[in-house]
C-alpha positions as CSV (number, residue, x, y, z in Angstrom):
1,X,107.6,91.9,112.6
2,X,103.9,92.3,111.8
3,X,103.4,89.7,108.9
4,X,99.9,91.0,107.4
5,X,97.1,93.5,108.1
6,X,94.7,90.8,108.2
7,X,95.0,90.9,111.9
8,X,92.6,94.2,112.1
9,X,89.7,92.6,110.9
10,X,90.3,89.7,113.0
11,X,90.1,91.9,116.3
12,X,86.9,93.6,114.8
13,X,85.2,89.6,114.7
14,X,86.7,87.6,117.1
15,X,85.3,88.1,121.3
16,X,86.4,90.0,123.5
17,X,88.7,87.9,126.0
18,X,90.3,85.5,123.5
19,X,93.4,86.5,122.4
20,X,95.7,86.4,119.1
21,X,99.4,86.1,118.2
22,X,100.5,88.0,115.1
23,X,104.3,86.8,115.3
24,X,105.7,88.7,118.2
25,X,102.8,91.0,118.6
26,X,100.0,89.7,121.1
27,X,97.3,91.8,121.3
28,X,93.4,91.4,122.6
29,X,90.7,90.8,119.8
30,X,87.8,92.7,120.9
31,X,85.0,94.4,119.5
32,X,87.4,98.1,118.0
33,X,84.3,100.2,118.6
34,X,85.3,99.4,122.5
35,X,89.2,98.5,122.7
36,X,92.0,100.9,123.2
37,X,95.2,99.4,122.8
38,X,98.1,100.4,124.6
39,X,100.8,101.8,123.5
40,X,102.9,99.0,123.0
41,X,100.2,96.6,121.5
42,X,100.7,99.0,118.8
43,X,102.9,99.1,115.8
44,X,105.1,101.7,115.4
45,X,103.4,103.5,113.0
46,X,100.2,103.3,114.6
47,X,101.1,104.7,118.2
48,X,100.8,108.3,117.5
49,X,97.3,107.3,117.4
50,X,96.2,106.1,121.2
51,X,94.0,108.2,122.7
52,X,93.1,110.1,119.8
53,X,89.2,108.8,118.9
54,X,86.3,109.4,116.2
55,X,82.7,109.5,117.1
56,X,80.3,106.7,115.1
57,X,77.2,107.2,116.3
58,X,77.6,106.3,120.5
59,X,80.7,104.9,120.0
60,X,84.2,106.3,120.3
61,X,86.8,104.2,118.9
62,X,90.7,104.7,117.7
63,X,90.9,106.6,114.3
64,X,93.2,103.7,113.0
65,X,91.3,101.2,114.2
66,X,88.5,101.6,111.6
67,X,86.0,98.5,112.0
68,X,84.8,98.3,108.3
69,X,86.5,98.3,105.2
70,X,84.7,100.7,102.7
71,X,84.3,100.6,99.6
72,X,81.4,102.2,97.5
73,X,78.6,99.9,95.9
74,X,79.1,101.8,92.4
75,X,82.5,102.8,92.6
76,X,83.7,99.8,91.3
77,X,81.8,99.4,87.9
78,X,83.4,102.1,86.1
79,X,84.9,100.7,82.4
80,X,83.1,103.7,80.3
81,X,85.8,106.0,79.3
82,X,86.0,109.7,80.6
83,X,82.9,111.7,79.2
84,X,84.6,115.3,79.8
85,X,87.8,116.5,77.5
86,X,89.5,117.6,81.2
87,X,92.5,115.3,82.2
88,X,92.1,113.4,85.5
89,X,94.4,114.5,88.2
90,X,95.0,111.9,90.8
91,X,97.7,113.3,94.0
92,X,98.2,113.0,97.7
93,X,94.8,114.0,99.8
94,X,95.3,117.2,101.9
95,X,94.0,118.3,105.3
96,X,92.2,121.4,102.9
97,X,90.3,118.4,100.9
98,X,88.5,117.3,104.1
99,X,84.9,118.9,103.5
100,X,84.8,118.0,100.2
101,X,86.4,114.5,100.8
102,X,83.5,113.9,104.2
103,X,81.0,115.3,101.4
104,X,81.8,112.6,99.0
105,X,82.1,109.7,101.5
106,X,78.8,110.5,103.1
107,X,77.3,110.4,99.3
108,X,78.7,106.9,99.2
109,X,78.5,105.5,102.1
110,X,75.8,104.5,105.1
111,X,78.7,104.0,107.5
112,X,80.6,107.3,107.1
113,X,84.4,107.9,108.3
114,X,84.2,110.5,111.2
115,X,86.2,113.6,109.8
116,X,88.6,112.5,112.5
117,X,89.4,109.4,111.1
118,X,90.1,111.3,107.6
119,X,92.4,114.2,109.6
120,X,94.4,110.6,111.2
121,X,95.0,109.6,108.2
122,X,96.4,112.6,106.6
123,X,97.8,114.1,109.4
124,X,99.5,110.8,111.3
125,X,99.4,107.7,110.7
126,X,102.5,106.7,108.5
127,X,101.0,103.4,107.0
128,X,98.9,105.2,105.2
129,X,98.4,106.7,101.4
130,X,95.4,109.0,101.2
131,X,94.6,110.1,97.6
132,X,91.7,112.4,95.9
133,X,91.2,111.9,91.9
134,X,90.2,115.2,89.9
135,X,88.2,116.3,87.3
136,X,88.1,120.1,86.6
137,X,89.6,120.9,90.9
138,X,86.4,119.3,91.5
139,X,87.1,115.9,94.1
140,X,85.5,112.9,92.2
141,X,87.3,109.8,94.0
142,X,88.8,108.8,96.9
143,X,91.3,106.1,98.5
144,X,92.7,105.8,101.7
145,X,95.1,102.8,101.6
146,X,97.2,101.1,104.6
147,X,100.8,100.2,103.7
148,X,102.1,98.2,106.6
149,X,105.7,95.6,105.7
150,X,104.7,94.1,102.2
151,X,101.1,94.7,102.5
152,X,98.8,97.5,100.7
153,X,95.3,97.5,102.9
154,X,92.5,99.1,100.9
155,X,90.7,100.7,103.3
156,X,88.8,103.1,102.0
157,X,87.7,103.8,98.2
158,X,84.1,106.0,96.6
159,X,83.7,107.6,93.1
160,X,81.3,110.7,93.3
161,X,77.6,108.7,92.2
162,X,77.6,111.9,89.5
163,X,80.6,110.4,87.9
164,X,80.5,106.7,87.9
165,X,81.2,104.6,85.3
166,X,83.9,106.8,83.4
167,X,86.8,104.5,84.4
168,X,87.9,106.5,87.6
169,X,87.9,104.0,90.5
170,X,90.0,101.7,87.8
171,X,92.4,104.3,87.5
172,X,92.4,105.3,91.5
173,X,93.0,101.9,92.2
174,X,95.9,101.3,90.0
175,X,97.5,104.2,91.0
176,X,97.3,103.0,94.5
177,X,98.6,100.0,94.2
178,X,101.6,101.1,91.8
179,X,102.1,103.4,94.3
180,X,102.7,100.8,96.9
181,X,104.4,98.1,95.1
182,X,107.1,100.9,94.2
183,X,107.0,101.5,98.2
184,X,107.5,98.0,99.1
185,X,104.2,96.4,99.1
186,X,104.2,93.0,97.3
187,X,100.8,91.7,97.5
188,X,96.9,93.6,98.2
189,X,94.1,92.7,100.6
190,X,90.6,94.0,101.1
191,X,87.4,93.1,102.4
192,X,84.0,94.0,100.8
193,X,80.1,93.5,101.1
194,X,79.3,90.0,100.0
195,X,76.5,92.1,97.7
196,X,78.6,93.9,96.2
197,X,78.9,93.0,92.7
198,X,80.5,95.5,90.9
199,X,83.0,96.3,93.4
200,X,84.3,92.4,93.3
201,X,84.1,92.3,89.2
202,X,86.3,95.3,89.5
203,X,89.1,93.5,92.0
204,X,89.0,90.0,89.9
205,X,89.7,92.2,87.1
206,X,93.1,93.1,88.9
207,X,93.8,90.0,90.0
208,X,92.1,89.7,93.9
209,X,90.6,86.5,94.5
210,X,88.6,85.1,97.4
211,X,89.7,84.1,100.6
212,X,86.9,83.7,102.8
213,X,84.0,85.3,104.5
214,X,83.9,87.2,107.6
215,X,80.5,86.7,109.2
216,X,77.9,89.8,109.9
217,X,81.1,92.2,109.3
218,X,79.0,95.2,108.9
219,X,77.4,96.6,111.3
220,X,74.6,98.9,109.8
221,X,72.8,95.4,107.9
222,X,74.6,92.5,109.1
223,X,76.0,92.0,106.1
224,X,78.9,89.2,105.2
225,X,82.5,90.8,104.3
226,X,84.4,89.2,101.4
227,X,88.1,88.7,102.0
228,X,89.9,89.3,98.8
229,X,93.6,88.8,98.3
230,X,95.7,90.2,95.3
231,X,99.0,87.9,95.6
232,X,100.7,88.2,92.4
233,X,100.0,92.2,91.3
234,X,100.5,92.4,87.2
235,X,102.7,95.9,86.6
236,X,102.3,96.1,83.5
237,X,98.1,95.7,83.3
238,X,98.2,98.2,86.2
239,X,100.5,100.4,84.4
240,X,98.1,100.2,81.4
241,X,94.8,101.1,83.3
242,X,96.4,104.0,85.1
């Protein structure tokens, strides 16, 4: 049984020709831009994914084997409330979101998700909780979010920049992980830029704390990752913000 998702970023960091055991599953930790796993290196709910690839740049890697965890500079600082009278929607991202949800990403982010990754996640992979937040129809957030045994992966999470600070990434986020502690998830993990301020004031506030630091994590500026762990998730405070 696959005890934590921690063991994606450890591929992405560790070189290529060591090798780590994740209970019964021993698999190679190279560089993800450049390994494709076999089929049965792969968790079940990950296998549908071999062989099926996203362009970054020159490199063509597995669409669940993302090598950064994203999550906007400014997407994380929102305690304003809401500034329109509309009610925010927040549901399940659809393959018919995908040019507005690439749109926003590429707003928010200087390491984009291929489309392809965004179609995996929707389409196959069945770890994982893709949702869009709403104002007016119009796609203002987004989450993608990895539930694998007891653990709920952020993976993914922007605000459009022309609505920060209104409360929405508080309000994505606790709806993601509600909706995965009612799924079986007990606990959170994420990793974000070291520089990121906001983004880290926003997970203390839930409860994540500090784990460690994964070294030159990010590819575009060498930046450090921050590990961040939520262990004990509060229901009721996340019921409150949501």
């Amino acid at each position: 049984v696959l005890a934590s998702t921690t063991f994606l970023a450890d591929i992405a960091q560790n070189v290529a020709g060591n090798r780590v055991k994740v209970d019964s599953l021993l698999m190679p930790t190279v560089d993800p831009h450049e390994y494709q796993p076999k089929p049965q290196d792969i968790p079940p709910c990950w296998r549908r994914s071999v062989g099926s690839a996203g362009k970054t740049g020159s490199a063509m890697i597995p669409c669940c084997w993302h090598p950064f965890t994203c999550i906007s500079p400014a997407a994380a600082s929102q305690s304003d409330p809401l500034t329109t009278n509309s009610p925010l929607e927040i549901r399940r991202m659809s393959i018919n979101d995908l040019e507005e949800v690439i749109q926003l990403d590429h707003a928010s982010f200087s390491l984009p998700w291929p489309e392809s990754s965004f179609r995996f996640e929707i389409e196959e992979n069945e770890c994982s909780r893709c949702w869009v937040a709403l104002l007016e129809q119009k796609i203002v957030g987004i989450m993608v979010a990895w539930l694998i045994v007891d653990e709920i992966h952020i993976a993914t999470f922007a605000v459009d920049p022309a609505y920060r600070r209104q409360g929405i990434a508080q309000r994505l986020l606790a709806h993601t992980l509600l909706d995965g502690l009612h799924s079986g998830g007990e606990k959170g993990f994420l990793e974000v830029r070291e520089g990121n301020l906001p983004a880290r004031k926003l997970y203390e506030k839930f409860g994540f704390v500090d784990i460690g630091i994964r070294k030159k994590y990010y590819k575009d500026n060498g930046e450090n990752a921050v590990m961040m762990n939520l262990e004990k998730p509060d229901i009721d405070m996340l019921e409150s913000l949501r």
